[in-house]
N, C-alpha and C positions, 0 to 999 in steps of 0.2 A: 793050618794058619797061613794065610798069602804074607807075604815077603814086605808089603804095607805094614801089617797090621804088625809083624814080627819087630818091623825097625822102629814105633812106635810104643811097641810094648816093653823093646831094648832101651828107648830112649828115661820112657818112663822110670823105672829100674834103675838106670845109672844116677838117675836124676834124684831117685830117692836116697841111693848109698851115699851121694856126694854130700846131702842135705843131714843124713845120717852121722857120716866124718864130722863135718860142720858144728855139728849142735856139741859134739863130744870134745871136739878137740878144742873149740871156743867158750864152754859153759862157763868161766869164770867172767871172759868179757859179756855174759848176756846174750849171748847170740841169738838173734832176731828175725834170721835167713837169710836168703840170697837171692840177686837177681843177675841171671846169666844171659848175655847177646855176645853173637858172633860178631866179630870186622874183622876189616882185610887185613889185622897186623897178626891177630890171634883171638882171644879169649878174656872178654869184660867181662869181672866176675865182681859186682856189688853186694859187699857183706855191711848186713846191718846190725848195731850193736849198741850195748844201754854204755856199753866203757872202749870208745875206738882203740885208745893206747893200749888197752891189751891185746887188742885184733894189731896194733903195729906195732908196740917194742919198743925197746930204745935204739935210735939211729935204724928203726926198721926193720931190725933184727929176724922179729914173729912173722912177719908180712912176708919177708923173702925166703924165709923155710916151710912156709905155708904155700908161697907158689912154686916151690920146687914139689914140695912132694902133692898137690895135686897135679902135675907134671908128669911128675915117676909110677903114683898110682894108680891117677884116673886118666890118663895117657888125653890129656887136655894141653892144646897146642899152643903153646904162649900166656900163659895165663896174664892179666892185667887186674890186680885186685885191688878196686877200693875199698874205702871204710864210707857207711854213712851213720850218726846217729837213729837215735829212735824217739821222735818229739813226746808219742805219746805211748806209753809202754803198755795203756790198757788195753791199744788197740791192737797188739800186736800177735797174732796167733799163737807163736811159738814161744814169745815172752809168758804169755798167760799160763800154756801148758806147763813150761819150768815151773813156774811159781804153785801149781797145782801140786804137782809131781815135791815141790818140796813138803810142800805142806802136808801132805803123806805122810814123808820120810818121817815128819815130827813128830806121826803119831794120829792126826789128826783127820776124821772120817772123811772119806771119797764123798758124799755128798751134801756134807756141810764144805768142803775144800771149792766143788763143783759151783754151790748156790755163791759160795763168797765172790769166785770168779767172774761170774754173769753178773751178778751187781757190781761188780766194779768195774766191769766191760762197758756196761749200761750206762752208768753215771759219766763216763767218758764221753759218750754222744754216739755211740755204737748203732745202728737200725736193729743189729738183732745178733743174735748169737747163740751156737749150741755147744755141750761139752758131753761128748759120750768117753765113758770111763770102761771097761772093759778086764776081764779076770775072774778071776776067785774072788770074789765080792762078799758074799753072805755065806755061801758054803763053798765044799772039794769040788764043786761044778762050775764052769768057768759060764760066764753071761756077760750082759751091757745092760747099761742103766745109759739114759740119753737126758737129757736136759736142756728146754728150749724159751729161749726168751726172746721178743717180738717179731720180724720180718725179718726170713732165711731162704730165698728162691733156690730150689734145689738143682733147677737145669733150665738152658737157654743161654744166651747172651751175655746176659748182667749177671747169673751167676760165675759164668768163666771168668770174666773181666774183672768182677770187683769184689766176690767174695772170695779170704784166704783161709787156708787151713792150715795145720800142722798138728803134728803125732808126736807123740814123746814117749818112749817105754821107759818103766820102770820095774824094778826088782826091790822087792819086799819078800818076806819071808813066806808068806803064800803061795808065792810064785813071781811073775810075769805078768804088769798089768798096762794095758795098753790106753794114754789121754789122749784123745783128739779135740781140739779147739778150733771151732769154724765163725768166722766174725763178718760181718756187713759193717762196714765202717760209715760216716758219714759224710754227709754231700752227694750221695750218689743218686743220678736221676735214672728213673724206669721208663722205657717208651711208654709201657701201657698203663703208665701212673694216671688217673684222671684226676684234677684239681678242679673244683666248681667256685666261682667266683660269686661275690652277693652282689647282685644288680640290685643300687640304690638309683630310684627316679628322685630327681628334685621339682618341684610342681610350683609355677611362680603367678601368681596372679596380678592382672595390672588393676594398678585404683581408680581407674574407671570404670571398668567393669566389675571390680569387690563394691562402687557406690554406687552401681545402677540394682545391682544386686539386691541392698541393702534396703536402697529407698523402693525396689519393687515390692517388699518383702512387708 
């Protein structure tokens, strides 16, 4: 493996444990994800969440033991973390996968949990969405079951840029079962969309010529 591919594959990796932290140590406030850019002071790290105050604390409390220890853990240089809400929670990958993942816990079948999710994705204004559930499903054999509802471009472009995903594992008494929730939100335009427009002609006739018409007739 060249030395590219290795720092890319590190990057990947860190990027998932960090997002892994994340979801566990914030699942009360809702955790929603994160979005991480470098600058010259250190480390923008935007967390998005259905409850900000519990991503900040009182007097900030959560926020500053939150950028210490991605600091001490994930050896992340200056961390700077904001909070943003979540306008619309159906859209939100990893909001979805929790709410799956509870619905579980309650008792309640991976594929009636799966079908609720996509219609309520949908009804959102979603283009398209899939939930692949994965485990000990129906028997001691571990498998995936996938579930897809409208337009989900799997590679190019617009999938990198505007479709998001997230994973969630859970632990039930089977075992280990792994949700992935992958969404197309809306608004989003495709280069190789074609739209065909209806050409209406308006046809006007003058009334000299409709009564030369008329009386030739």
């Amino acid at each position: 493996m060249s030395a590219i591919r290795k720092h890319f594959v590190k990057q990947y990796m860190d990027r998932f444990k960090l997002d892994e932290f994340l979801m566990e140590r914030l699942k009360d406030a809702g955790y929603g994800g994160a979005e991480i850019s470098k600058t010259p002071l250190g480390t923008r790290i935007t967390i998005f969440a259905l409850r900000p105050g519990l991503v900040i604390g009182r007097g900030g409390e959560i926020i500053k033991a939150l950028s210490k220890e991605l600091q001490d853990e994930f050896n992340i240089y200056n961390p700077q973390i904001a909070v943003a809400d979540i306008p619309v929670p159906e859209l939100n990958s990893h909001i979805m996968a929790s709410r799956i993942a509870l619905a579980m816990q309650k008792g309640i079948h991976f594929r009636r949990a799966s079908f609720w999710a996509l219609e309520r994705i949908m009804r959102a204004g979603a283009l398209g969405a899939e939930v692949k559930i994965s485990g000990k499903l129906t028997s001691e054999r571990s498998r995936y079951e996938k579930y897809k509802v409208g337009y989900l471009p799997k590679s190019g472009d617009p999938a990198m840029k505007y479709v998001k995903s997230a994973v969630y594992s859970l632990l039930l008494k089977p075992g280990i079962f792994g949700i992935k929730v992958t969404i197309l939100p809306s608004g989003v335009e495709f280069p190789d969309k074609i739209s065909i427009k209806e050409l209406v002609q308006k046809v006007e006739f003058e009334k000299g010529e409709e009564a030369e018409e008329e009386g030739g007739s």
